[in-house]
PyMOL Python script that loads the backbone (N, CA, C, O; Angstrom):
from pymol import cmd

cmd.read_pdbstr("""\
ATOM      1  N   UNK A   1       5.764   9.358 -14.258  1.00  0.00           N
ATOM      2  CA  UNK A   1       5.328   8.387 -15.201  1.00  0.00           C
ATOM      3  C   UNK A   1       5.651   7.034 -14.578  1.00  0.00           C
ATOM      4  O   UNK A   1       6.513   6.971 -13.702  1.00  0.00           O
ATOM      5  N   UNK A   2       4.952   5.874 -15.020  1.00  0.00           N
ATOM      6  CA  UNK A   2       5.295   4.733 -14.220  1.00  0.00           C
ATOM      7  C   UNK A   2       4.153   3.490 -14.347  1.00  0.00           C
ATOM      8  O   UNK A   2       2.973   3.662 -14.652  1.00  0.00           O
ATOM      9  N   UNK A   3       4.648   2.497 -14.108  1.00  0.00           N
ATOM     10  CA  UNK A   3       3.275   1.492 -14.617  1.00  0.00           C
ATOM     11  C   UNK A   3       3.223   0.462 -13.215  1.00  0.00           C
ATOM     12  O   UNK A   3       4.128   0.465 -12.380  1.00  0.00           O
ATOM     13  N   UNK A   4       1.987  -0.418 -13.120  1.00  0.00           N
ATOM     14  CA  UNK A   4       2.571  -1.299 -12.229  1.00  0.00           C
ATOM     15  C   UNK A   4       1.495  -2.767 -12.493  1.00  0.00           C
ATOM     16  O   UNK A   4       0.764  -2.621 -13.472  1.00  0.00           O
ATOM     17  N   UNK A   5       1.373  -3.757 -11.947  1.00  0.00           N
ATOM     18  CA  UNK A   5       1.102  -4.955 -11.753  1.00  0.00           C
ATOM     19  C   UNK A   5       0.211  -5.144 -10.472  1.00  0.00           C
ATOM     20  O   UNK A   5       0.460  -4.410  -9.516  1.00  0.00           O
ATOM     21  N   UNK A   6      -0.832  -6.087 -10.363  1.00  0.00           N
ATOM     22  CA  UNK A   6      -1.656  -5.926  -9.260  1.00  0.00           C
ATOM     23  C   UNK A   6      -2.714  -7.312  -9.766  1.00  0.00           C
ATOM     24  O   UNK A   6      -3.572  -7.643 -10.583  1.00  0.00           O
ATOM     25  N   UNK A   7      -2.095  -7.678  -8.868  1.00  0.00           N
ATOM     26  CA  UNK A   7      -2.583  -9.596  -8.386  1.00  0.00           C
ATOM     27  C   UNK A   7      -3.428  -9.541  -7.453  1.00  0.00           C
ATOM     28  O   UNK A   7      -3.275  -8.872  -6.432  1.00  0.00           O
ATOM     29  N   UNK A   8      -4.927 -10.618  -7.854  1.00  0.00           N
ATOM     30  CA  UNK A   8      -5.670 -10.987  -6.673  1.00  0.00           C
ATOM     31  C   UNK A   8      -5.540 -11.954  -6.073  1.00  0.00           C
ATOM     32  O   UNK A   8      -6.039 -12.961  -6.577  1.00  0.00           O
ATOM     33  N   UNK A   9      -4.799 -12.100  -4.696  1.00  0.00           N
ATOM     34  CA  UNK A   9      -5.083 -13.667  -4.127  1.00  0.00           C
ATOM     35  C   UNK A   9      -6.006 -13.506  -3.116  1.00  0.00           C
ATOM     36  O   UNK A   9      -6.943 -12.709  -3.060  1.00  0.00           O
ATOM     37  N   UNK A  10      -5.442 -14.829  -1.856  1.00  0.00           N
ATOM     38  CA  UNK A  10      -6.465 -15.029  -1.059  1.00  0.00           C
ATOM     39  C   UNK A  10      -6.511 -13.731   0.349  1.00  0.00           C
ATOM     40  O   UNK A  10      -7.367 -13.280   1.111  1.00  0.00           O
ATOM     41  N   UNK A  11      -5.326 -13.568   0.140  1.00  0.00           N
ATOM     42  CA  UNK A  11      -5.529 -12.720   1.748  1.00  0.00           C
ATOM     43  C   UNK A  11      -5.652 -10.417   0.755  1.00  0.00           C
ATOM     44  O   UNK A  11      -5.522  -9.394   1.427  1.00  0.00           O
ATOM     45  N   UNK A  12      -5.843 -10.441  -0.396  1.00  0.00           N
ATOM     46  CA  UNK A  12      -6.199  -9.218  -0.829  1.00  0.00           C
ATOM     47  C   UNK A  12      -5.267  -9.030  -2.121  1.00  0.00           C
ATOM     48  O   UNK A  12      -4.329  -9.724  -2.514  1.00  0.00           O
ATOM     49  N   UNK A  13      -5.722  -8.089  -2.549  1.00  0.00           N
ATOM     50  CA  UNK A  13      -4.715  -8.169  -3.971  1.00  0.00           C
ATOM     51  C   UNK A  13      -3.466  -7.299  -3.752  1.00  0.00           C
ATOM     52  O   UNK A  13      -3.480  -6.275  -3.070  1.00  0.00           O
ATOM     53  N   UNK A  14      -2.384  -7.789  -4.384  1.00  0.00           N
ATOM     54  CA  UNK A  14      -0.786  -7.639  -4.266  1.00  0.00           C
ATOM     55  C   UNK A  14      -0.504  -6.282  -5.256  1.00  0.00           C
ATOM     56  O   UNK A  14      -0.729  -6.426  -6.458  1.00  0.00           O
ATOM     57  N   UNK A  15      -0.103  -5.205  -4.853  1.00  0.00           N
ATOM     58  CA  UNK A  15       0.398  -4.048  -6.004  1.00  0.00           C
ATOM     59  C   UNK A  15       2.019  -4.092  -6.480  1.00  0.00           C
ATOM     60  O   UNK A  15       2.808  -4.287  -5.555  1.00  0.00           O
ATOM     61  N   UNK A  16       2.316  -4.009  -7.177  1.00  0.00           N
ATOM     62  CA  UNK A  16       4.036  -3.565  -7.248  1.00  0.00           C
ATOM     63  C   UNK A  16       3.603  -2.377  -8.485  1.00  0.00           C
ATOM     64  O   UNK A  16       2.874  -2.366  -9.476  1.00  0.00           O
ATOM     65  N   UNK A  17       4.363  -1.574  -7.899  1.00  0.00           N
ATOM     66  CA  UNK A  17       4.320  -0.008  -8.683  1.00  0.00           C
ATOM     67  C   UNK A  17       5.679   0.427  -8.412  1.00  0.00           C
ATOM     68  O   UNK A  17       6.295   0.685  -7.378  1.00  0.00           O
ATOM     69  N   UNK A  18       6.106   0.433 -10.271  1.00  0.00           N
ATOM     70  CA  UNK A  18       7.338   2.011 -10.106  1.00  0.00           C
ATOM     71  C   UNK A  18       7.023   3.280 -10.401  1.00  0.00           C
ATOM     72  O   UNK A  18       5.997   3.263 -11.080  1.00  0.00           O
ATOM     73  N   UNK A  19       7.299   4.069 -10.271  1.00  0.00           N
ATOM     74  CA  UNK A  19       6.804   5.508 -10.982  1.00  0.00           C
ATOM     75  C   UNK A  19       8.543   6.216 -11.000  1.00  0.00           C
ATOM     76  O   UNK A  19       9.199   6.309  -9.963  1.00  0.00           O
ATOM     77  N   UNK A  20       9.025   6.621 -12.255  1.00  0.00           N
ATOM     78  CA  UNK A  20       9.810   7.516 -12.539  1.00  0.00           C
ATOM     79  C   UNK A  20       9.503   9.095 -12.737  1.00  0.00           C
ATOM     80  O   UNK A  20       8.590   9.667 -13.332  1.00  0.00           O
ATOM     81  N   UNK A  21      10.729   9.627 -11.938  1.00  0.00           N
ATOM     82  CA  UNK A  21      10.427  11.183 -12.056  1.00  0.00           C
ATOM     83  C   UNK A  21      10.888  11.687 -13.388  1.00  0.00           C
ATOM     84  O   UNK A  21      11.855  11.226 -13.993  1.00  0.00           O
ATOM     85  N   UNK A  22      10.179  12.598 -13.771  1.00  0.00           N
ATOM     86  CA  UNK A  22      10.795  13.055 -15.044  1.00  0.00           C
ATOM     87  C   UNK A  22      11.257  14.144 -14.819  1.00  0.00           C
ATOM     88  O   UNK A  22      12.340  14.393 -15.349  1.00  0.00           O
ATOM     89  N   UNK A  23      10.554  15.289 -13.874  1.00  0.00           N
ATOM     90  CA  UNK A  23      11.326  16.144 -13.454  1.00  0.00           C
ATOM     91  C   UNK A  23      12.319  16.203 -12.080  1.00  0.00           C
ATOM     92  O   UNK A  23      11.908  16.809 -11.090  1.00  0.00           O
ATOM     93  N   UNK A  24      13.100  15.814 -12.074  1.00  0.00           N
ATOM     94  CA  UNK A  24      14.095  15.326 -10.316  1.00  0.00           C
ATOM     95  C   UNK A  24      14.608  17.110 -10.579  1.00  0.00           C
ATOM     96  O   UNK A  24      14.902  17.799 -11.556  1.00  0.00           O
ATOM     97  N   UNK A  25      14.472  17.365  -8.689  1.00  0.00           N
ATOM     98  CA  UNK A  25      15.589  18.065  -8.572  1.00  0.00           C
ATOM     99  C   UNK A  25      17.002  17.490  -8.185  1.00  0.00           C
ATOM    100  O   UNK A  25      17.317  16.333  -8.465  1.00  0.00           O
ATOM    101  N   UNK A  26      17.835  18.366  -7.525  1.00  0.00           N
ATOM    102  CA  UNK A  26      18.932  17.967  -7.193  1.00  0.00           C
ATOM    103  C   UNK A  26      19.239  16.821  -6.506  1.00  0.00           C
ATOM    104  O   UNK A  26      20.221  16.108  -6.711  1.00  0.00           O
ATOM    105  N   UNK A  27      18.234  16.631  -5.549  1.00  0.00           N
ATOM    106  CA  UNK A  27      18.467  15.199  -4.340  1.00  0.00           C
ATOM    107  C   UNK A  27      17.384  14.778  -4.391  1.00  0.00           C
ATOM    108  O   UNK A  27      17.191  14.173  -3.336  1.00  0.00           O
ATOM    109  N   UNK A  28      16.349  14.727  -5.143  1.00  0.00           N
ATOM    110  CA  UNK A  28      14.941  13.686  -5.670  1.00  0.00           C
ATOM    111  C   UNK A  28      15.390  12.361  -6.356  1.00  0.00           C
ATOM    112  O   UNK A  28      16.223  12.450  -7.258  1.00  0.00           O
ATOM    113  N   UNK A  29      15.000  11.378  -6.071  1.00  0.00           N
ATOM    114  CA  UNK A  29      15.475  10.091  -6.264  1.00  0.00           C
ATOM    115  C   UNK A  29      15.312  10.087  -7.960  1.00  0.00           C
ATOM    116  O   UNK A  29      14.612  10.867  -8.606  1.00  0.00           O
ATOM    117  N   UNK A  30      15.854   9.381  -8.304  1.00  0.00           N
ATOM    118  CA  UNK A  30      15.441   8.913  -9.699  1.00  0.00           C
ATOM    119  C   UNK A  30      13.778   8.490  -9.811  1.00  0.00           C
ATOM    120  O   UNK A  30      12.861   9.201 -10.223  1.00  0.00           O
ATOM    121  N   UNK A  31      13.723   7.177  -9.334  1.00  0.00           N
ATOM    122  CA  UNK A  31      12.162   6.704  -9.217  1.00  0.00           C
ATOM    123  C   UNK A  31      12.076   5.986  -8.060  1.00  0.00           C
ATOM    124  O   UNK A  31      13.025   5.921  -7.278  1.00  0.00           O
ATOM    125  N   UNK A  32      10.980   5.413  -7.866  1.00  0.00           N
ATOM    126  CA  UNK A  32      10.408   4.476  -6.502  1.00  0.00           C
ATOM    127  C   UNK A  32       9.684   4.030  -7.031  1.00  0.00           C
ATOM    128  O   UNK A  32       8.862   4.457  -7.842  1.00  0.00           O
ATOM    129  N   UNK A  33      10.041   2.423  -6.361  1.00  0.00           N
ATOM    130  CA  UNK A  33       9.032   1.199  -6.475  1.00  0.00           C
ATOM    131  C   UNK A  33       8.129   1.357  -5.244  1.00  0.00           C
ATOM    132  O   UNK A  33       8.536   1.903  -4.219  1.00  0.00           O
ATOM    133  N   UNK A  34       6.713   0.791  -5.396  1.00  0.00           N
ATOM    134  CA  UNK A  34       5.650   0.347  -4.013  1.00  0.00           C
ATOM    135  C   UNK A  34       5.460  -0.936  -4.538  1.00  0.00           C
ATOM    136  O   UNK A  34       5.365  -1.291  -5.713  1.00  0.00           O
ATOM    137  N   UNK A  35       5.412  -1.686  -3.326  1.00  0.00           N
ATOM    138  CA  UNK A  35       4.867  -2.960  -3.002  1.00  0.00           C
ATOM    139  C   UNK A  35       3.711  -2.719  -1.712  1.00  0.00           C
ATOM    140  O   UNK A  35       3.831  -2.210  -0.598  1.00  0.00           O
ATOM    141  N   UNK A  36       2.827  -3.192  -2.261  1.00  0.00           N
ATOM    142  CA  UNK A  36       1.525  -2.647  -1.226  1.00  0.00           C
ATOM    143  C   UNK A  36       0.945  -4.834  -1.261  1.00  0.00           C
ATOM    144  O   UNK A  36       1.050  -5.714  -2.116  1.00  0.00           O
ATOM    145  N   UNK A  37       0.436  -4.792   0.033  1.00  0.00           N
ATOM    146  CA  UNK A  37      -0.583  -6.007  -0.229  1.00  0.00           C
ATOM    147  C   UNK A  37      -1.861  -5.721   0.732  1.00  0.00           C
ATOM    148  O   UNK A  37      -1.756  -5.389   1.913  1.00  0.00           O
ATOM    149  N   UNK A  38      -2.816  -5.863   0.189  1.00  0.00           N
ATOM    150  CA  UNK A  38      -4.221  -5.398   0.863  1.00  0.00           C
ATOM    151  C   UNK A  38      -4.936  -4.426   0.188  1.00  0.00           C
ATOM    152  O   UNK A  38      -4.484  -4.095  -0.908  1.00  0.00           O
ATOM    153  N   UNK A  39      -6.263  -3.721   0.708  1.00  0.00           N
ATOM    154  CA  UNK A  39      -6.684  -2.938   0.574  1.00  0.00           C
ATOM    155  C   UNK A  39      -6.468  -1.452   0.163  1.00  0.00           C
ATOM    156  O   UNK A  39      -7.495  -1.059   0.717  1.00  0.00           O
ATOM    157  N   UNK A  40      -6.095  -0.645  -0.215  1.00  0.00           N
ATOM    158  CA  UNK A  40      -6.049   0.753   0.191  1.00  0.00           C
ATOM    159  C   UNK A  40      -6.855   1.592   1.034  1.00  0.00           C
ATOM    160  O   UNK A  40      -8.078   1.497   0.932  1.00  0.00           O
ATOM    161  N   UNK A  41      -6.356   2.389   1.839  1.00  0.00           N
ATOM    162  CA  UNK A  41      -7.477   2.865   2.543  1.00  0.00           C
ATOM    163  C   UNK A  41      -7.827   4.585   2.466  1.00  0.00           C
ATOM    164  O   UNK A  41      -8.798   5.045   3.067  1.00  0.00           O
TER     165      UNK A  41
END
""", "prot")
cmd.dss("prot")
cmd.show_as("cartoon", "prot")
cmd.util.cbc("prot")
cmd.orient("prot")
């Protein structure tokens, strides 16, 4: 589960994404942030 934010500027649009695990095993992180800038490919 997880939400994120995503800005257009001049050089491509900016992502910031967290996503939380709901199911973790033992050594699975809690959650992770992405910061992406550009395209996806």
């Amino acid at each position: 589960m997880g939400g994120g934010l995503r800005w257009n500027t001049i050089i491509g649009p900016v992502r910031v994404e967290y996503g939380y695990n709901l199911n973790r095993r033992t050594f699975d992180p809690e959650g992770t942030l992405h910061i992406a800038i550009g395209f996806p490919f």
